[in-house]
C-alpha positions in Angstrom: -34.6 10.3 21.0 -30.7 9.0 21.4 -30.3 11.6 18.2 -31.9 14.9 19.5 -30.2 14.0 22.9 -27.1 14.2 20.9 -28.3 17.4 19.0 -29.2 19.0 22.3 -25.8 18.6 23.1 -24.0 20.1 20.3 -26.6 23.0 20.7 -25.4 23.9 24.3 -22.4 23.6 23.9 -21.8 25.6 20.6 -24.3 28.2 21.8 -22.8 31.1 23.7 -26.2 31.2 25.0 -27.8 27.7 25.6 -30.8 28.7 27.8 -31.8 30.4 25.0 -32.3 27.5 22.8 -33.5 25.4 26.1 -37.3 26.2 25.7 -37.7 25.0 22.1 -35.6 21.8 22.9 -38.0 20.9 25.6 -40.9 21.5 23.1 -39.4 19.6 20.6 -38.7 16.9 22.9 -42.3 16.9 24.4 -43.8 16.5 20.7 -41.5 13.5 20.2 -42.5 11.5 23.4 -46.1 12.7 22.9 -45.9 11.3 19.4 -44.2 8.0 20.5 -46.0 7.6 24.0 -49.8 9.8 23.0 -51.4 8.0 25.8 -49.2 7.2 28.9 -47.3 11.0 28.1 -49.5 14.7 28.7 -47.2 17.2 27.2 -47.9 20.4 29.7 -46.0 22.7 27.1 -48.8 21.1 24.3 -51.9 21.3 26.5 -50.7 24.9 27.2 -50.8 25.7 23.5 -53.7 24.0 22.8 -55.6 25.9 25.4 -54.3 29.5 24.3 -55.3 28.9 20.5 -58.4 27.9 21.3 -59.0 30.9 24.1 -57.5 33.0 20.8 -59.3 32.2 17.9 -61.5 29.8 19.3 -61.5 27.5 16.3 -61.4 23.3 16.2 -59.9 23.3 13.1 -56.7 25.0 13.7 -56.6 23.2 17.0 -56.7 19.8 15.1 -54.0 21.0 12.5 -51.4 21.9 15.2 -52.3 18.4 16.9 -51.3 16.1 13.7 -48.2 18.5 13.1 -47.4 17.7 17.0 -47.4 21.4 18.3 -50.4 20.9 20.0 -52.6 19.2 22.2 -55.9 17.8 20.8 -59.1 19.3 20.6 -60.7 17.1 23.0 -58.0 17.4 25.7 -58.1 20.9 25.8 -61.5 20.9 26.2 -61.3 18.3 29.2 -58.9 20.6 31.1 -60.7 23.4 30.6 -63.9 21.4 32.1 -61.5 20.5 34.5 -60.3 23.9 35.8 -63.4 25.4 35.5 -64.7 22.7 38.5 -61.5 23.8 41.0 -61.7 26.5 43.3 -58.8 28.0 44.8 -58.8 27.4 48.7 -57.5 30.6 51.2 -55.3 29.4 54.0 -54.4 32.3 56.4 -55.8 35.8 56.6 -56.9 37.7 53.4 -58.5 40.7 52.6 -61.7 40.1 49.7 -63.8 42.1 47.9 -66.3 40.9 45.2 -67.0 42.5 41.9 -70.3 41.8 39.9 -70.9 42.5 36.1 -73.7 41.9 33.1 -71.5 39.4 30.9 -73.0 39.6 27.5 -71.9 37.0 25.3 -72.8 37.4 21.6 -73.5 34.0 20.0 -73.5 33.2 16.3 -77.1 32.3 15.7 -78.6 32.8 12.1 -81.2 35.5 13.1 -79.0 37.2 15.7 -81.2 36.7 18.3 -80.9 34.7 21.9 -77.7 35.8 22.9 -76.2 35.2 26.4 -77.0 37.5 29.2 -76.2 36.5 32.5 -74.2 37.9 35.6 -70.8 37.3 36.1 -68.2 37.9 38.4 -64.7 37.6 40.3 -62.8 37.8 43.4 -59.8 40.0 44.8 -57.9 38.5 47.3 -54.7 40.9 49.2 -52.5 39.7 49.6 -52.3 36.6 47.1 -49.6 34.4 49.5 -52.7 32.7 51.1 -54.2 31.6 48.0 -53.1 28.0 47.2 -54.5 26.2 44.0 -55.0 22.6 44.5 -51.6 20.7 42.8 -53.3 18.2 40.8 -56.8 18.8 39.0 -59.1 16.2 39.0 -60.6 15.2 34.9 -63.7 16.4 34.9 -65.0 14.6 31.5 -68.6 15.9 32.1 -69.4 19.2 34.0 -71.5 18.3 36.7 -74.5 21.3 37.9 -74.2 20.0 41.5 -70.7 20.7 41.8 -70.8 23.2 44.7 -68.2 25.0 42.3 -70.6 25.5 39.3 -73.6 26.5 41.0 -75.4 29.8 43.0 -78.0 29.3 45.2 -80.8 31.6 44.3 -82.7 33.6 46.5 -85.9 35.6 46.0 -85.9 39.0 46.9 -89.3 39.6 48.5 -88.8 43.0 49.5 -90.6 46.5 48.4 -88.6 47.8 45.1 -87.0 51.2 46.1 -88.2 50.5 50.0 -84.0 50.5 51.0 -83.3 53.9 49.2 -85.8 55.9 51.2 -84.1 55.1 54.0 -80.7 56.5 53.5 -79.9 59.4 55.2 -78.2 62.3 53.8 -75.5 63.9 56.1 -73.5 67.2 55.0 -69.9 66.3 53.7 -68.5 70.1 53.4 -66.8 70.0 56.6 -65.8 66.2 56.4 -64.3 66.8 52.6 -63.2 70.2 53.0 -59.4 69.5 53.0 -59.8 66.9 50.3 -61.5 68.9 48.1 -59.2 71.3 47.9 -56.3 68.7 47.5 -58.1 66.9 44.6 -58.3 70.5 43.0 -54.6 71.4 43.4 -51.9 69.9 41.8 -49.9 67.2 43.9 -46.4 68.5 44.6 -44.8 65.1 42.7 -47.3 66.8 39.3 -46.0 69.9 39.6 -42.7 68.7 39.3 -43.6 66.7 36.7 -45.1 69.8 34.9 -41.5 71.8 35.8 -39.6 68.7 34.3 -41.3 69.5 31.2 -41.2 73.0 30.7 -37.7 72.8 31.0 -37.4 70.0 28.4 -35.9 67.2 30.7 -36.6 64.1 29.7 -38.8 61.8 32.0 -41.4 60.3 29.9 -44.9 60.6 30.7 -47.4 61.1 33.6 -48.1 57.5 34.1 -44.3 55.9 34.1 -43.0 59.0 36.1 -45.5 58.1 39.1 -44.5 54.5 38.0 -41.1 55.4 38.6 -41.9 57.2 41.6 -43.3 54.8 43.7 -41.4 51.1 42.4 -39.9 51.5 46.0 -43.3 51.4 47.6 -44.1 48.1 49.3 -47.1 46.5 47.5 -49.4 43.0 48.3 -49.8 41.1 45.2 -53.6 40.5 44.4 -54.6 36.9 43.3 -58.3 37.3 41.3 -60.4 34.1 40.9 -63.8 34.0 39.0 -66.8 33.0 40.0 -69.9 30.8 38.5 -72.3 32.5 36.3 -75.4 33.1 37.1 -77.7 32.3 34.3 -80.7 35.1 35.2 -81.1 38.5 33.8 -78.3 41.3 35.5 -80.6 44.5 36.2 -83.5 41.6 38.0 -83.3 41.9 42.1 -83.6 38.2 42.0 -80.4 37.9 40.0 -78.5 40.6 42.5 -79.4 39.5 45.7 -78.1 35.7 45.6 -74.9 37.3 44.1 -74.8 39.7 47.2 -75.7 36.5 49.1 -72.9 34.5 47.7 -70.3 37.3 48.4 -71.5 37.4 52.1 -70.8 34.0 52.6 -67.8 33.2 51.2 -66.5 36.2 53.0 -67.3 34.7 56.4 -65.5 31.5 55.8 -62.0 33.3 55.7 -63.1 35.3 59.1 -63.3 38.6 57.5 -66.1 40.9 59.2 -67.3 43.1 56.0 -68.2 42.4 52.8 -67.5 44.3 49.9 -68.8 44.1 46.5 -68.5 46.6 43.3 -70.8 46.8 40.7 -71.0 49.2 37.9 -74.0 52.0 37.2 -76.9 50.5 36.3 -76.6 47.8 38.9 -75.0 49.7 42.0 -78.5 51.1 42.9 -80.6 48.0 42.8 -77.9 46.7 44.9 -77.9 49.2 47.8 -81.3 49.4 47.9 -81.5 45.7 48.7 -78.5 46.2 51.6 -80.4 49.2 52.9 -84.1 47.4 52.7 -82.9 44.2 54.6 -80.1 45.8 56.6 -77.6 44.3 55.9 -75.1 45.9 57.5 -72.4 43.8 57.5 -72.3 44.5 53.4 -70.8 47.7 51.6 -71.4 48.3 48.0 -68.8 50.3 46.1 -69.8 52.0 43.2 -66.9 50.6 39.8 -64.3 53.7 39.2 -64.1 53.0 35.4 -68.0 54.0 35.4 -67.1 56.8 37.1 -64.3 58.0 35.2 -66.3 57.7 32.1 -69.1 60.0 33.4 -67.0 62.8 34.8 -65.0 62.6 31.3 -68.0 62.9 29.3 -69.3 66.2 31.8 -65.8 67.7 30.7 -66.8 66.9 27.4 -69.9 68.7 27.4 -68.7 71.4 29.5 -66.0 72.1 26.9 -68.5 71.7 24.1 -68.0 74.7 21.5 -64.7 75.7 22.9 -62.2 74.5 20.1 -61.5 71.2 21.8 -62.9 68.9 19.3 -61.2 70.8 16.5 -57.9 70.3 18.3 -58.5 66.7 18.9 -59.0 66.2 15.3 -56.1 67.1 13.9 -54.2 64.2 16.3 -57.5 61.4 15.8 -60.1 60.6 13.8 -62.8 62.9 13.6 -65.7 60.0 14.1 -63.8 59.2 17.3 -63.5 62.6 19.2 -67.3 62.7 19.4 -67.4 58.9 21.7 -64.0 60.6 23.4 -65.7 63.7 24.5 -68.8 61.4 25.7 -66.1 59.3 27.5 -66.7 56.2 25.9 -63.6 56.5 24.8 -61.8 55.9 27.7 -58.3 55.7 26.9 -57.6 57.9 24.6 -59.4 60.5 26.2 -57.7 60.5 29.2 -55.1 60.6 26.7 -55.9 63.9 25.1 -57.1 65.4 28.3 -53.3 64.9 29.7 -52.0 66.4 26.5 -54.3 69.4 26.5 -53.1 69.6 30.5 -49.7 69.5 29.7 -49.9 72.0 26.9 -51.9 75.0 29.6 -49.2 74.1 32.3 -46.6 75.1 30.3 -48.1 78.2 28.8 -48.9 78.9 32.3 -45.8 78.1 33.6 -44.3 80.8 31.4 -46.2 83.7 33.7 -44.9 82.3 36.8 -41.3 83.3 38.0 -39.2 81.2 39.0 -35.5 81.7 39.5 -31.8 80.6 38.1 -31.6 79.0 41.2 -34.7 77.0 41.7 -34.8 75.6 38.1 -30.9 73.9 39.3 -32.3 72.5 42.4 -35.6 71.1 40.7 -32.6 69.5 38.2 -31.3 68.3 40.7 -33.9 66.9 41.6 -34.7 65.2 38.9 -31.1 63.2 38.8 -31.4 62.5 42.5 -31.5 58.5 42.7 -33.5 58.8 45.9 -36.3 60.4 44.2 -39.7 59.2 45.8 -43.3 60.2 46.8 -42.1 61.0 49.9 -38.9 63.2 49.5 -41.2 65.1 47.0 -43.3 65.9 49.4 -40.7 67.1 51.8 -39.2 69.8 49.5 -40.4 73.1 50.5 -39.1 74.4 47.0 -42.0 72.6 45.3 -44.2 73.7 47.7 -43.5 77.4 47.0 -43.9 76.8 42.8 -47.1 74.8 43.9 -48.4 78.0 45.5 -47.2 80.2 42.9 -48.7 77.8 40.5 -52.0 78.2 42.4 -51.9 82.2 42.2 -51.4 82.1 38.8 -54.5 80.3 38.3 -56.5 82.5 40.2 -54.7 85.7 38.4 -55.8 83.9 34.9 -59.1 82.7 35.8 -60.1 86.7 36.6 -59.0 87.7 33.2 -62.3 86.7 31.6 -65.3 84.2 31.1 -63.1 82.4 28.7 -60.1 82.6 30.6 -61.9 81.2 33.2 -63.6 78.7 31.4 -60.0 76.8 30.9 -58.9 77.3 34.3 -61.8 75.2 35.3 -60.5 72.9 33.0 -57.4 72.7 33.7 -58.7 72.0 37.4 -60.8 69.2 36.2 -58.2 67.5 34.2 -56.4 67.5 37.9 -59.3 66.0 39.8 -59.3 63.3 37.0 -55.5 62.5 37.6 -55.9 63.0 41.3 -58.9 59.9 41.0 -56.6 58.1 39.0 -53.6 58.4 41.9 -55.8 57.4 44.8 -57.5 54.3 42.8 -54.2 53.0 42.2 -53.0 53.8 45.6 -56.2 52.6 47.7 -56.8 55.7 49.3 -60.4 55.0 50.3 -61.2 58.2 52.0 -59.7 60.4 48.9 -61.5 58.1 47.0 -64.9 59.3 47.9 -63.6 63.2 48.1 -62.7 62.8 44.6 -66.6 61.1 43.7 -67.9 64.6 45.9 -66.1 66.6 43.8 -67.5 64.7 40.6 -70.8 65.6 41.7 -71.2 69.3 40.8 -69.4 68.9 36.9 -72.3 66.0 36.8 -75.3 68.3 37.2 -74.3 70.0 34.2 -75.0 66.8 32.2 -78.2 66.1 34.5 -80.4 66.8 31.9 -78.6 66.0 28.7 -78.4 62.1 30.1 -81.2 61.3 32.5 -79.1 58.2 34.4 -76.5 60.6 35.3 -73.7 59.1 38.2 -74.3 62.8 40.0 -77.6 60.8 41.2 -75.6 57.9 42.4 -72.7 60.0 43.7 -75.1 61.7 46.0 -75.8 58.8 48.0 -72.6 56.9 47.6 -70.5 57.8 50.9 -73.5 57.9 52.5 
């Protein structure tokens, strides 16, 4: 140790940089006192190797090989803390918003016939902001994990209501007049798009759709989120019996922290069963969101089929691979067709963008714009110059989309790709009442695919905000 201490030194003070080289001299340092001291001495920087192989490849061996070399913790301590953490829950001191989110966990097991593999329900918790979540700062060893740990267990209750009973009694309400305004928002352009759509029919350079709005709104103040899973439940996902105690579990834990509502998110197949049980027992201190990723996926595979026979899966295959366009138009696919549907958008607004006139003058000030170094959400929104492109924008869609039937047809989609940006923009931002103006406008692109796929989220959609 007297040696290394004395290497350490050199290294600092040769190096122009020493906390460069100060990581691997504490991790060189930790494997020499683990080696010397293995059992008064726990090597963090070890056990956090250890624990990150075996979460990677998930193998013993190459576990054991790093522990003899001394880069490593040991199998069986890794496995400890893991039994360890698994027993601690995080405690919530001050006020919090939750929300709950359910899934099917499917774990696929190595067994020789391929059979009896792992279906059960798991889930996690959201907690805004994360300042009053507090882990405990020492973990008990948990050598054995223990099934009446109040951590490691649900309480299951029987649901003993009529299947379907709660759905019957939803009722429906018109939302025209309530979403009118929305609509027509989530159909249009945002002003900080169309400037995004200016920027790049005049070749500046400012990256794509995703780190402009990045850009845009790094200013914005922001809550951290702290998410903390939950036990599995070891019953089938799509049985009422499984749902309920989850609901159950949600409700309660919610009510320790004081918070009057509890909400809980589960995907398609799951969402129904889940609201009929909150409508049959009235439980009306529980709201069940429907998961936007499910959502997305649905409304990008009714583009998909929309588009069907228009050239779009020819395009697609000149940029990917044939065998994947078909899962992209479906929207299985996720990322990479909202991928291609931003590239396809970005290619009509600037053949559009060549009908619409716009003068010397205004293409300086939108440059200006653009290098302004107070350039936010905000002052977008305030700049009655991008309001009068927006509107020009918006005639020229309506002059195009009278040209023809196909003319038409790519206005509509060039409309949809906007809604699907728009429900991107107001996931990310929390806007709960766009949020559900943006699922009303899914609905009518969903009917086209009502028959093609039978569990359709139009059906689902049609009862969410109610």
């Amino acid at each position: 140790m007297l040696i290394f201490s004395n290497y350490t030194d050199i290294i600092y003070h040769k190096k122009q940089n020493p906390e460069k080289y100060k990581k691997k001299c504490t991790a060189i340092g930790h494997a020499i006192i683990s080696a010397t001291r293995p059992r008064s001495f726990n090597s963090s920087l070890l056990l956090a190797n250890g624990v990150y192989l075996h979460h990677k490849f998930e193998t013993r061996e190459m576990i054991d090989i790093f522990s003899q070399l001394g880069f490593s913790a040991s199998y069986n301590d890794v496995k400890v803390f893991e039994r360890s953490a698994s027993c601690l829950e995080d405690r919530v001191y001050g006020t919090t918003f939750l929300q709950y989110i359910f899934d099917n966990a499917d774990f696929s097991a190595a067994t020789l016939d391929g059979l009896h593999t792992m279906h059960v329900m798991g889930g996690v918790r959201s907690l805004t902001p994360s300042d009053p979540v507090r882990p405990q700062k020492r973990i008990d060893k948990c050598l054995e994990v223990s099934m009446q740990s109040p951590t490691s267990q649900i309480l299951v209750h029987l649901f003993d209501g009529q299947f379907g009973s709660g759905l019957q009694r939803i009722k429906f309400s018109p939302l025209d007049e309530l979403f009118a305004n929305f609509e027509r928002d989530a159909e249009s352009s945002s002003l900080a798009d169309v400037l995004w759509m200016c920027g790049k029919s005049f070749k500046i350079s400012i990256g794509g759709w995703n780190g402009f709005l990045q850009n845009l709104t790094e200013n914005m103040s922001y809550e951290k989120s702290a998410v903390t899973y939950l036990p599995f439940l070891d019953l089938p996902p799509n049985n009422y019996d499984c749902i309920y105690p989850v609901l159950m579990l949600a409700r309660e834990k919610t009510r320790e922290t004081q918070q009057k509502t509890t909400v809980v998110t589960f995907d398609q197949p799951l969402y129904l069963k889940a609201r009929d049980i909150v409508e049959s027992l009235s439980l009306r201190d529980v709201v069940v969101r429907l998961g936007g990723f499910h959502c997305m996926m649905s409304f990008l595979g009714s583009i998909g089929y929309l588009m069907a026979g228009t050239g779009l899966k020819e395009a697609w295959s000149l940029i990917y691979a044939p065998n994947s366009v078909d899962k992209m138009l479906d929207g299985h696919a996720y990322a990479r067709a909202v991928r291609a549907h931003m590239l396809n958008h970005q290619a009509l607004a600037k053949f559009i963008s060549e009908d619409i006139i716009i003068s010397e003058e205004e293409k300086e000030k939108i440059v200006e714009i653009f290098g302004s170094s107070t350039l936010s959400v905000e002052s977008i929104n305030d700049e009655e110059l991008l309001k009068n492109v927006a509107n020009k924008l918006e005639t020229t869609l309506m002059r195009y989309s009278e040209k023809g039937a196909t003319s038409e047809l790519w206005i509509q989609y060039f409309r949809l790709v906007t809604v699907m940006k728009k429900f991107i923009e107001v996931e990310r931002k929390g806007d709960w009442m766009a949020h559900l103006a943006a699922i009303h406008t899914f609905m009518p692109q969903d009917m086209f695919i009502t028959r093609k796929v039978p569990t359709s989220t139009c059906k689902i959609c049609s009862i969410y905000p109610m």
